[in-house]
N, C-alpha and C positions, 0 to 999 in steps of 0.2 A: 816742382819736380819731385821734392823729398815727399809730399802726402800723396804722389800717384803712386810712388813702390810703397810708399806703407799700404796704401788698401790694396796695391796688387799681393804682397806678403801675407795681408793679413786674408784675403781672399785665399790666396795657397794655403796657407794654412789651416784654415776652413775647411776648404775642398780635402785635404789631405785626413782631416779629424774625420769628417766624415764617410770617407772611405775606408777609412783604418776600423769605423764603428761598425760598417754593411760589412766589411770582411770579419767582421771578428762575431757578428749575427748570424754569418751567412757560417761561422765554422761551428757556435755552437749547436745550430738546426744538423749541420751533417755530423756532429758526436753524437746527438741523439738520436737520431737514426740510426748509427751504427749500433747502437748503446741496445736499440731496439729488436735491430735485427740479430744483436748477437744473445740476447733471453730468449727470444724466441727460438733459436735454433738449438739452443741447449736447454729447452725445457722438453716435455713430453704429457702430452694429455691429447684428449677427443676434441668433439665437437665444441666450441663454451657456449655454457647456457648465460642466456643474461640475468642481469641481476634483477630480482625481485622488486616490485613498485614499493611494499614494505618490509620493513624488516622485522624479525621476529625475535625481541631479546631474549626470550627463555634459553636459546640455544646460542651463548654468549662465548668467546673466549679471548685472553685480552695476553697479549704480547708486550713487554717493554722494551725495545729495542735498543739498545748504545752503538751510535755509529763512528768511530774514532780511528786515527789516522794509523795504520789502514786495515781494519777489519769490523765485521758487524759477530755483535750479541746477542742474541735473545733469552730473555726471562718470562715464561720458563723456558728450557731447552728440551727436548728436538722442537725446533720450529713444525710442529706436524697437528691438521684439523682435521675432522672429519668434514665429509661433503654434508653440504646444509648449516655448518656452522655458522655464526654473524664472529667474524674475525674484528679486535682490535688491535692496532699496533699505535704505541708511542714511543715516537722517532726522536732522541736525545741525542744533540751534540755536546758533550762537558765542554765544562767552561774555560776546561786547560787543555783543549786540545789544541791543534796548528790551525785546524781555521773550519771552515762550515762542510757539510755534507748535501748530498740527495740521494734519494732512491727511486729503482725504478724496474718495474717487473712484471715477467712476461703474463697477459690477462690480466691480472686484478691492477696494477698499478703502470698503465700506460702513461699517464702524464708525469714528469718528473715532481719529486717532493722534494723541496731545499730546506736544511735546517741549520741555522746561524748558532755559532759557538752561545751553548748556556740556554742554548734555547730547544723545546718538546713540541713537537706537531703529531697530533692524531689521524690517523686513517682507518676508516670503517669500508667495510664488504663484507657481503656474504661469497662463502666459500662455495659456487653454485659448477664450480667444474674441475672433476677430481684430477689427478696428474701432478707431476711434480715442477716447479716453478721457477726459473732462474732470479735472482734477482741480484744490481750492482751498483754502486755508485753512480750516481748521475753528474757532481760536480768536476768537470775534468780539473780544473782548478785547486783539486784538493792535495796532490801533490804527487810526486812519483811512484807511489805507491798504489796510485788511481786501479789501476786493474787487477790488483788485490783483493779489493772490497767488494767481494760478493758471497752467493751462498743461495740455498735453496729451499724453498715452501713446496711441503706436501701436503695435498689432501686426497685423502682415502677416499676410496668411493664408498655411497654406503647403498643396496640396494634399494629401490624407492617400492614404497608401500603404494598398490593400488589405490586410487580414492575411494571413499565410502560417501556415500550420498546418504541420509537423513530425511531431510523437510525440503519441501518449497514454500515458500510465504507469497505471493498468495496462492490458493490451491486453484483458485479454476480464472480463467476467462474468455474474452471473446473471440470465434475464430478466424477474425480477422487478425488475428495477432495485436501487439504492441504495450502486452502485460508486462511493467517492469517487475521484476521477481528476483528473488536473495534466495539462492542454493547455500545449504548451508549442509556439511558433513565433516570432512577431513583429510589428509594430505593430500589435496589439492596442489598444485602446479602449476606457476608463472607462466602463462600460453597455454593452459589447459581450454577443450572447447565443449561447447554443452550443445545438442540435439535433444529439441522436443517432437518425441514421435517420428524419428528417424529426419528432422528438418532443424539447418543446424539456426539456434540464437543466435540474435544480433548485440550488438556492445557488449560482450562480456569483459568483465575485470574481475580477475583473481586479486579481492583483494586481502586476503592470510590465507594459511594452509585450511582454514576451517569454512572461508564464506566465499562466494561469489554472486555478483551478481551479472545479471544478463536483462533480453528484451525478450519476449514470448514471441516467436516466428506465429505466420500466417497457417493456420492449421485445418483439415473437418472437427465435427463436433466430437464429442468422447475424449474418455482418458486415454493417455499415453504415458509412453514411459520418460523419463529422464535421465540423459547418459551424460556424464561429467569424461572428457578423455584426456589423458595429462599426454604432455609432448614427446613421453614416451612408450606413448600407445597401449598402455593400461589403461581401462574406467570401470567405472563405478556406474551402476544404476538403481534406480530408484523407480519400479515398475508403477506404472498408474499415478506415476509421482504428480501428474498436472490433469485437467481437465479443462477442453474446452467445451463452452455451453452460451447458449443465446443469452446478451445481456438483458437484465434486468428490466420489468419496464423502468421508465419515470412520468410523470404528472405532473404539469405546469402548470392549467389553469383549470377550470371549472365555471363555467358559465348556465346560467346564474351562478351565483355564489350564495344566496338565503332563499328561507323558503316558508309555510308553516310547517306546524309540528303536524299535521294532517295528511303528510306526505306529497304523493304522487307528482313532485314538482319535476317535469321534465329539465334533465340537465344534460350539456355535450361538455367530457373530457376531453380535453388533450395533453398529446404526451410522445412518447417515443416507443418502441418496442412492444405493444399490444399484441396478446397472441390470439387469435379464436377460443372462445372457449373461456376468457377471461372475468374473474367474476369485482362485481365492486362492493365496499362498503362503506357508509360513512357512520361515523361514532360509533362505528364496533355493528353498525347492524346491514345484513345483506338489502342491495336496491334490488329493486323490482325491473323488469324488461330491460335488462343490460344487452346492449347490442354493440358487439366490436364491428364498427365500421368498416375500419382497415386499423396499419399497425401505427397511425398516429390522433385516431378518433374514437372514440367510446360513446355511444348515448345510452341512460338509462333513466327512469324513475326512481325518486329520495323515498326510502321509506319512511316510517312514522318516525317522530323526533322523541324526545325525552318527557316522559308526564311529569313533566317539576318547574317549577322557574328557573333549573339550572341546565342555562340555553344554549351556552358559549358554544364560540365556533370550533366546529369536528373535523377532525383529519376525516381526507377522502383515501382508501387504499384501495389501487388495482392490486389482482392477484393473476399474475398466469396459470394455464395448468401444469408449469413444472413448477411451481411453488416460489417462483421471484416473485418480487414485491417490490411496487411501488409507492411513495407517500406523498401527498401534498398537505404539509400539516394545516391545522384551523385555517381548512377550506370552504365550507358552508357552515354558514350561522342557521338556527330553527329561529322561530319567531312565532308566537303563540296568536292562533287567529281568533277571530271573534268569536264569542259561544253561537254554538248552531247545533239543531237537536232535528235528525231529518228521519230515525224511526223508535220504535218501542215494539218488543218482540221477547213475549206474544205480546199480541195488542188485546188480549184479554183474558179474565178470571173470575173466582167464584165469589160471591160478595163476604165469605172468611176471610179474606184474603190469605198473606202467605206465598204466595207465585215470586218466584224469581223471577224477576224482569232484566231485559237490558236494554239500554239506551244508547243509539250509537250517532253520533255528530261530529263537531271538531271543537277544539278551543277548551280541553278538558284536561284541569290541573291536578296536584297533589298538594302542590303549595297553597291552594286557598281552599276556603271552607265550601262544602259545595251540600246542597239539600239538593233531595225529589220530593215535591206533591203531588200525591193522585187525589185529583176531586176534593183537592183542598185539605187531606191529611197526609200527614208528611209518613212517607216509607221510610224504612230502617235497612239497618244493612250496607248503606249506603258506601261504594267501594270506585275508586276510578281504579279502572283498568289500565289502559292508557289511555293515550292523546286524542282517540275517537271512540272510547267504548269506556262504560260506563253499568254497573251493574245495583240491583237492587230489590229489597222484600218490600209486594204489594200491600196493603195496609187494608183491614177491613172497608168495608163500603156498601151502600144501597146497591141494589140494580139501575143500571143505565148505563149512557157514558158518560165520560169525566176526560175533564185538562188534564193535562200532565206540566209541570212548571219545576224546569231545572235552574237551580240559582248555583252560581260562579263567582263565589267573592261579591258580592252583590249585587249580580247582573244576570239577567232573572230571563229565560225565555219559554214562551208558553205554545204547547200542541195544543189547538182544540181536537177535543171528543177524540183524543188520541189513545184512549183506552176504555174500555169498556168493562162493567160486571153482569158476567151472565146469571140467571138462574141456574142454568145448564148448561154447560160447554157442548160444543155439538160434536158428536163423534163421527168420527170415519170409518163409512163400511166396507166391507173389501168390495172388490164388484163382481159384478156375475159375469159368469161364461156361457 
């Protein structure tokens, strides 16, 4: 019998603590309330703006506050900022006062701040809505003097400076929108909004008085202007500040990919954004019958390769006729084809010799040693042009015809009767009417 009233006691008792704790929660929610509605009603100011994602230390100013039984101080005195300030307050209770404090005020410090005897606690805000600010003890507990300990924060208003807009980084893109870009100028504004070309951006973030960034809205082509508008409907522009413009081509592949140095190797680009009109080239030199398919095909002819052994593979570049550019770097390799010698022009002279000649084939270096024989005396002069051309002084000789025999590093091919010495050149008469 004596352990069923102990746990029914000790059960009352229980039940009783814990009601005594929801009543004594439930009183200090309705002081702060009160606490709330009573700064609010004795302060005075506009609209509040919210507080800034960063803050800006340059515009600093630091309060030491002593809160003691029952009045507040501050160092320096008047408690007074200008709007745009970054406010600090360090909230001291001495170590010989009667017991702890809080504060708490109407805007900047909605949620209470307690500070235990001996102990400093910092609070930072920007000073972003001018008016004048109640503010009072939060701890009711602090003792009869509880509604004494208050006082008031002002901040001045200060007119706000228009934006100035500067740069956009990047200056153009495509008009489908979705350019991320960094507006960059000056007193810019927390909510401020940016239109490109009368069409507003997406995700913009002010992030300092100086930057923002945004997304490029869906646009036509040409420049527009750029209007930065702060939330209290001043802005800033920056005429012609953005451009849109058809992207860039690019170029994946190339097929073939090698070729000789003798050219005409039929090749199909592919790529993205091809315009009509678009020209190609590889290792810096224009191809021949460049044909835009459509705007993801290109066919053209390689032109001639490099007269050297120095072969390595070349960047392919599309060009539009607005002047983008695309690259597919060491695209096609050249590849030096077998010597071939297919005319000689003129194919004939005077047996002084002396005649410049030239010789046109493929498989025609700078890097190796290269001779011409006419009819078994070697010409002088001897010069490669490039990769299919080939030039040279004819060399005295009898009359007749005569071989012609081009050597390549020591790989020798021979025209018969591919040149001739006349006695006399035959002339051309005009013709009659």
């Amino acid at each position: 019998m004596r352990s069923i009233i102990s746990l029914g006691m000790a059960i009352f008792l229980s039940f009783g603590a814990a009601a005594q704790e929801h009543e004594h929660a439930h009183d200090v929610a309705a002081h702060l309330e009160t606490l709330k509605a009573y700064v609010e009603a004795n302060s005075t100011h506009g609209p509040v703006v919210p507080q800034p994602a960063t803050v800006d230390a340059a515009a600093a100013k630091t309060f030491n506050m002593t809160a003691r039984s029952f009045t507040f101080s501050t160092n320096p005195s008047p408690f007074v900022v200008d709007q745009g300030d970054v406010v600090t307050i360090n909230l001291t209770v001495p170590s010989n006062d009667a017991g702890s404090h809080g504060i708490i005020m109407s805007t900047y410090i909605e949620d209470p701040v307690s500070v235990s005897q001996g102990q400093t606690k910092q609070i930072v805000f920007t000073a972003t809505t001018p008016g004048n600010f109640q503010f009072i003890c939060s701890n009711s507990g602090c003792g009869t003097g509880h509604f004494d300990m208050q006082g008031f924060f002002t901040v001045r208003a200060v007119a706000q400076q228009p934006p100035h807009v500067t740069s956009v980084a990047p200056l153009t893109g495509p008009p489908a929108g979705g350019t991320a870009v960094t507006i960059t100028g000056s007193d810019f504004v927390s909510g401020a909004t940016v239109k490109f070309g009368g069409v507003n951006a997406t995700n913009v973030q002010v992030g300092t008085s100086t930057t923002i960034t945004a997304t490029a809205p869906a646009h036509a082509l040409g420049a527009v202007d750029v209007v930065v508008t702060n939330p209290d409907g001043q802005t800033g522009t920056l005429a012609s500040g953005f451009t849109y413009v058809n992207p860039g081509p690019t170029v994946s592949t190339l097929s073939p990919n090698s070729g000789p140095t003798s050219g005409n190797t039929f090749v199909t680009i592919a790529g993205t954004n091809f315009q009509s009109g678009a020209t190609v080239t590889i290792g810096g030199v224009a191809a021949t019958n460049v044909t835009v398919v459509n705007a993801t095909t290109i066919t053209a002819m390689t032109p001639l390769g490099p007269a050297s052994e120095q072969l390595g593979a070349k960047d392919v570049v599309v060009t539009n006729p607005d002047s983008s550019k695309g690259t597919l770097a060491a695209a096609f390799t050249y590849s030096r084809p077998p010597l071939a010698v297919t005319l000689v022009t003129p194919s004939a002279a005077l047996p002084a010799g002396g005649a410049k000649i030239a010789i046109s084939g493929a498989g025609f270096t700078t890097a190796l040693a290269t001779t011409i024989t006419i009819g078994g005396v070697a010409a002088t002069n001897v010069q490669v042009v490039d990769a299919v051309t080939m030039t040279a002084t004819a060399p005295p000789h009898a009359v007749g015809p005569v071989d012609v025999v081009v050597n390549v590093g020591g790989t020798s091919v021979t025209i018969k009767g591919a040149f001739a010495y006349l006695a006399a050149l035959p002339r051309h008469r005009p013709a009659k009417h």
